[in-house]
C-alpha positions in Angstrom: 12.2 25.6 3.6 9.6 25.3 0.9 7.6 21.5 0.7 5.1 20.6 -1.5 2.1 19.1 0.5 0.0 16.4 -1.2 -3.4 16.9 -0.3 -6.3 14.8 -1.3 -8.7 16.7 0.2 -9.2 14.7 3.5 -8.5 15.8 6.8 -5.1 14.1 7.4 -3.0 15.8 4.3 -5.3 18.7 5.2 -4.1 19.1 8.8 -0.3 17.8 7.7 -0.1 21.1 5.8 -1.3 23.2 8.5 1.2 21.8 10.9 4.0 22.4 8.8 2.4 26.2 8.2 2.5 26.6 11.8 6.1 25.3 12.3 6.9 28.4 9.7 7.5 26.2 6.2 6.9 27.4 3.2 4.4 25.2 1.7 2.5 24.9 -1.5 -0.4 22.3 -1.9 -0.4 19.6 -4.6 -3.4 17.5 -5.8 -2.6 14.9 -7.8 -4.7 13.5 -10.4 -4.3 10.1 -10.9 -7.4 8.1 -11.9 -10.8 9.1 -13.6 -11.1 5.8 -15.6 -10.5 7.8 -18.6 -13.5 9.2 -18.7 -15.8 6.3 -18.7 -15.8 4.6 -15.1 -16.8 7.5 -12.7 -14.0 7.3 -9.9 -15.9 6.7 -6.6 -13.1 7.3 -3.9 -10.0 9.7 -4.3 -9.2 11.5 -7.6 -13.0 12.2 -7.4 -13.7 16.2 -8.8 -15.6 16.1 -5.4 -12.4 15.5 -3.8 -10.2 17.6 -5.6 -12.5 20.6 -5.2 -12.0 20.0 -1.4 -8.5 20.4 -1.7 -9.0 23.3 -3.8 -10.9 24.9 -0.9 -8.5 23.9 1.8 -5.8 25.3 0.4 -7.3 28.5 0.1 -8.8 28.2 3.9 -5.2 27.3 4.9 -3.9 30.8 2.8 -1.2 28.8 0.6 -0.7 28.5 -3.1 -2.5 25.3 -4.6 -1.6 23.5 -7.6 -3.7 20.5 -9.8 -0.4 17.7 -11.1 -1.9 15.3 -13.8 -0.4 12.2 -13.0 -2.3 10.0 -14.9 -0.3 8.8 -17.8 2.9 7.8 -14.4 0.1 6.0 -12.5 -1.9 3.7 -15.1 1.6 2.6 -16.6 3.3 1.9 -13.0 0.1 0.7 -10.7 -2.8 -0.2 -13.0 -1.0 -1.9 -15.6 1.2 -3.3 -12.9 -1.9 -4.7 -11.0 -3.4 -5.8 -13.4 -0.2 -7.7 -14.3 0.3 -9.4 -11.4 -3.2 -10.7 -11.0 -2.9 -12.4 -14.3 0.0 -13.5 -13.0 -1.7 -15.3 -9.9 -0.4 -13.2 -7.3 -2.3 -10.7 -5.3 -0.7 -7.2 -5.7 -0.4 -4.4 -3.3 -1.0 -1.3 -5.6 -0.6 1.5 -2.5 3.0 0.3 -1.8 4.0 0.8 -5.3 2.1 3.8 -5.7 4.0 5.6 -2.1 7.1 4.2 -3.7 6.6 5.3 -7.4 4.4 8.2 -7.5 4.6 9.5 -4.4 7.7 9.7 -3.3 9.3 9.8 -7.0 7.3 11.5 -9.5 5.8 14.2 -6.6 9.3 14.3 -5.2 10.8 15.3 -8.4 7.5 17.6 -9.1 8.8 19.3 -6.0 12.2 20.0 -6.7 10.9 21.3 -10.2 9.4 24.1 -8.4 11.9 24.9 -6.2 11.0 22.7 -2.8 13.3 21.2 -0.5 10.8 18.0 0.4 7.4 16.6 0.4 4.7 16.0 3.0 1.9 13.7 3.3 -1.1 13.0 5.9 0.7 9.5 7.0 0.3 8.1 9.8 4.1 7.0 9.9 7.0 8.8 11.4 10.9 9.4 9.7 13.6 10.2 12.5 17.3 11.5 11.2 20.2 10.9 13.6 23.6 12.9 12.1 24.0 11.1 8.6 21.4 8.0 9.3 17.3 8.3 8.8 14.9 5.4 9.5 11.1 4.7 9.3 9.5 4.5 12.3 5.5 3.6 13.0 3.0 6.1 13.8 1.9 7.1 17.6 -2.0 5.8 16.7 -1.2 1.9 16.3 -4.5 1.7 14.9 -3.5 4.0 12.2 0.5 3.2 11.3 0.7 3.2 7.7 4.8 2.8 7.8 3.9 -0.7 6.3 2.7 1.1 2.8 5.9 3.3 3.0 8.6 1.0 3.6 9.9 0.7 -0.2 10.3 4.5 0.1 14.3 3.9 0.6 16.9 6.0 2.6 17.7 8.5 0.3 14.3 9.9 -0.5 13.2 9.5 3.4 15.2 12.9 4.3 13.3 14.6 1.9 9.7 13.1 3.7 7.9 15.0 6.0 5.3 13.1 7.9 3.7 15.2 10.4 0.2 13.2 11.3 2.7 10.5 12.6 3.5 12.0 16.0 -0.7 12.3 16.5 -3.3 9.9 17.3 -6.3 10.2 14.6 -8.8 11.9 17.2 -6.2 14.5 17.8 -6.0 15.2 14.0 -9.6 16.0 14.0 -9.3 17.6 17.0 -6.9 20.2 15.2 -9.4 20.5 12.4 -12.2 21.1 14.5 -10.2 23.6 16.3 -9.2 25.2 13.1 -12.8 25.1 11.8 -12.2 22.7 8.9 -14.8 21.5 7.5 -12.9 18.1 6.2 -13.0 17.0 10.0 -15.5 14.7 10.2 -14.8 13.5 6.9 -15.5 9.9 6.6 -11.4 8.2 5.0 -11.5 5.7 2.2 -10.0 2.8 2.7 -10.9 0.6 -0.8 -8.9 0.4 -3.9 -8.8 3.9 -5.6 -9.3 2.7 -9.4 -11.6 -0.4 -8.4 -14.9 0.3 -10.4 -18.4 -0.2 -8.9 -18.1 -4.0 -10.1 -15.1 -4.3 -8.1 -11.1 -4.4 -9.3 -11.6 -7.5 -11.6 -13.1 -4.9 -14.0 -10.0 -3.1 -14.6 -8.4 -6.5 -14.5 -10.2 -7.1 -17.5 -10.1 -4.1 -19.7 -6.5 -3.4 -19.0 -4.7 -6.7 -18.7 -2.4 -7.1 -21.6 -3.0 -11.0 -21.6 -6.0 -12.8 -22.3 -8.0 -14.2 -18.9 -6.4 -17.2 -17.9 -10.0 -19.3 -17.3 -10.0 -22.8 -15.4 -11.4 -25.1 -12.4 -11.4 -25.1 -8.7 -10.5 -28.1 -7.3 -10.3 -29.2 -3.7 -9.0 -33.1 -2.8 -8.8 -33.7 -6.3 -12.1 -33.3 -7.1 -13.6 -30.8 -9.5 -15.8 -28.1 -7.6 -16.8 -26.0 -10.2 -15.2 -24.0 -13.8 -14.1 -20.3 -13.1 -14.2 -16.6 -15.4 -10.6 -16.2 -14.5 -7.7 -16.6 -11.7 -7.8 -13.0 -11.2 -11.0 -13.7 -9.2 -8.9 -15.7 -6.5 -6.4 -14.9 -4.4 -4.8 -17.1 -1.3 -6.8 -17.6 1.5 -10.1 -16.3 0.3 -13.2 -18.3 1.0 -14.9 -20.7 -1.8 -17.0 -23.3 -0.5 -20.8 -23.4 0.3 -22.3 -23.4 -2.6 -20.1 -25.1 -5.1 -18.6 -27.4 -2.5 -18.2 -28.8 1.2 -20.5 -27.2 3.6 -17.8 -25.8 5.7 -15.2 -23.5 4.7 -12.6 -24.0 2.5 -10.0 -21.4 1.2 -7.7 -20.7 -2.0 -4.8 -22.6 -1.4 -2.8 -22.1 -4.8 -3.7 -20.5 -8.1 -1.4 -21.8 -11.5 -1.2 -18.7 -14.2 -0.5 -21.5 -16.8 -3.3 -23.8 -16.5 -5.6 -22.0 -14.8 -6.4 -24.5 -11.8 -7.3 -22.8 -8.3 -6.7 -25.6 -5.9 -8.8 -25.3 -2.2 -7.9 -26.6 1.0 -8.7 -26.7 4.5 -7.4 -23.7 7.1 -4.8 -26.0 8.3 -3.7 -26.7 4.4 -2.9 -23.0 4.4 -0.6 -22.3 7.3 2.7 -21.8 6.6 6.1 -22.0 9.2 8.3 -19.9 6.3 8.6 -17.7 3.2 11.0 -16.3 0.9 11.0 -12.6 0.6 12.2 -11.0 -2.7 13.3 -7.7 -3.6 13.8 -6.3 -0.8 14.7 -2.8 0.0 17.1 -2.3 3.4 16.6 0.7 5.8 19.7 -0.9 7.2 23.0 -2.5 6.0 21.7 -5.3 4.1 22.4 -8.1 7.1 25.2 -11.3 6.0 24.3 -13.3 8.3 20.7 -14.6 9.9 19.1 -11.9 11.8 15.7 -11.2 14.2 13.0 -9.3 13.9 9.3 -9.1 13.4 7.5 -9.2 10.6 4.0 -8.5 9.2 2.8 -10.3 5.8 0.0 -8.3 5.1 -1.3 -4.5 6.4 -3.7 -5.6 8.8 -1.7 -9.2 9.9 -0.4 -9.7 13.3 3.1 -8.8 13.9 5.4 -11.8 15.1 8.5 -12.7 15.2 10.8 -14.0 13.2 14.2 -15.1 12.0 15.4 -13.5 8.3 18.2 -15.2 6.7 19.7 -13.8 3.4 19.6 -16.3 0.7 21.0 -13.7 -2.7 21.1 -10.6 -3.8 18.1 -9.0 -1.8 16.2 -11.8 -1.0 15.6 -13.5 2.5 14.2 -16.8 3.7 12.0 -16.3 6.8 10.9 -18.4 9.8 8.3 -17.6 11.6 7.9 -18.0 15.3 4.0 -19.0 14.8 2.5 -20.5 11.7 0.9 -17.6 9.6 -2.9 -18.1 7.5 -2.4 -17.5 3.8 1.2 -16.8 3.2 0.5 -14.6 -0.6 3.1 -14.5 -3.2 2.7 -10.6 -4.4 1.8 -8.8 -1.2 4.5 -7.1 0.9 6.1 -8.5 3.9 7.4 -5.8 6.2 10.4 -6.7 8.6 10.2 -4.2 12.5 13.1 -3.9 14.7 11.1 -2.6 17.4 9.2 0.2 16.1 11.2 1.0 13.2 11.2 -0.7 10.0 14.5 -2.5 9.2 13.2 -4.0 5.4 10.4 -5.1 3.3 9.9 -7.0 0.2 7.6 -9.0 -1.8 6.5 -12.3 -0.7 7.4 -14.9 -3.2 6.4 -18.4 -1.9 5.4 -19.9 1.4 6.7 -22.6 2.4 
């Protein structure tokens, strides 16, 4: 079987190609290049020429054929403008779920079959199990490192044509394999901030590539006004403003209004929540008719806990939570677990 291998030039897609070599694939390495700020903003995490020249010379370590994909044009109209969107919109995106969803496992996907390959492969630390006709999502081995959560809008039908082969290893071990291998990616430090943020942070891109002007306003906490703010797209819920415009004790983002531009802050206790509705959800099972248990996690690095899911439409869910949750926030992704494998996800679109 021939699969295209996405590899960014790190030492997880590095090592997920050399496993798949060594299981006697077929595979051909893809870079793909995504974001440079069109020239003007010098990229600072992936996409970097440092990283892609990396790649280059993994590839050629590893002995396979290695191919450069411009995806810019796909990525900038389906994550930038889409973040920055959403933010002017006051919700708080989650660009790297639409990205695995969209670019990843669509655009790369189709890429693949272009040139003749069966599937794709990436250095997640997730893990896709097929039993006869039915596949599911599963978390990776290292709990530290699952990333299922940023893969669960990947639905059913692309999932057979995922290969995941860090999921099965803790990260040490990937390094290990490197190391072992002579690599010299395996003590390469991982990013883990916002690919297209700019040195002055993601508010920048907010602000050259919103498509609506900056909706400006006031913070206000117990109906009092703390202080005038550059735009709602500096705030999202739950993040600290206090101190020096107001109370000397923390306070947190409880709500942000896109029309008039009012941030409202609150105390921790204003911001716990007992329920949410979920929307747009994508099912790894039968979409469920009747209420249903599970866990659920409302943000990557949130405590899983339990929960009960009720459907309320046409993929959309109401959910109760066993234990009140901090900073329930309309735009990220809520991620629903049967165990270890993921049953659904969707965006959050209120607490409640």
């Amino acid at each position: 079987m021939k699969i295209v291998a996405a590899m960014s030039g790190g030492v997880d897609s590095t090592v997920a190609a050399a496993l798949l070599l060594e299981k006697g694939f077929e595979v051909v390495g893809v870079t793909m290049r995504l974001w440079d700020g069109f020239g003007e903003t010098p990229p600072r995490r992936c996409c970097s020429p440092e990283d892609i020249e990396s790649a280059v010379q993994m590839a050629r370590v590893l002995g396979i054929h290695h191919e450069i994909v411009d995806f810019r044009e796909e990525f900038f109209k389906n994550i930038v403008q889409r973040f920055c969107d959403e933010y002017l919109q006051g919700l708080t995106p989650n660009p790297c779920v639409v990205c695995n969803e969209v670019i990843k496992s669509q655009f790369l996907l189709e890429y693949a079959k272009r040139v003749g390959a069966e599937a794709i492969a990436t250095g997640h630390y997730a893990i896709v199990k097929s039993s006869g006709e039915a596949i599911g999502l599963f978390k990776g081995v290292d709990e530290g490192k699952d990333q299922s959560y940023f893969l669960h809008r990947i639905p059913p039908l692309r999932l057979k044509h995922l290969f995941l082969p860090a999921g099965t290893f803790k990260k040490e071990e990937i390094r290990q394999i490197a190391r072992k291998m002579n690599l010299k990616v395996a003590s390469k430090a991982e990013s883990q901030e916002l690919c297209f943020a700019t040195p002055k942070g993601y508010s920048e891109v907010v602000e050259r590539f919103g498509r609506v002007n900056i909706i400006k306003g006031l913070v206000i906490y117990k109906g009092k006004v703390l202080y005038e703010h550059n735009g709602i797209h500096n705030f999202t819920i739950g993040k600290r403003c206090g101190y020096k415009h107001g109370p000397n004790h923390r306070i947190f983002v409880k709500s942000i209004d896109p029309e008039t531009g009012i941030v409202e802050a609150g105390e921790r206790e204003d911001l716990l929540s007992n329920s949410m509705v979920v929307k747009d959800v994508v099912w790894h099972i039968p979409e469920p008719e009747k209420m249903i248990e599970c866990t659920v996690k409302i943000r990557y690095r949130s405590k899983e806990v339990k929960a009960l899911l009720e459907p309320v439409g046409a993929s959309k869910v109401f959910v109760k939570f066993s234990e009140l949750q901090f900073a329930v926030t309309p735009g990220q992704a809520a991620v629903f677990y049967s165990d270890r494998m993921i049953i659904g996800g969707g965006w959050i679109d209120k607490g409640g």
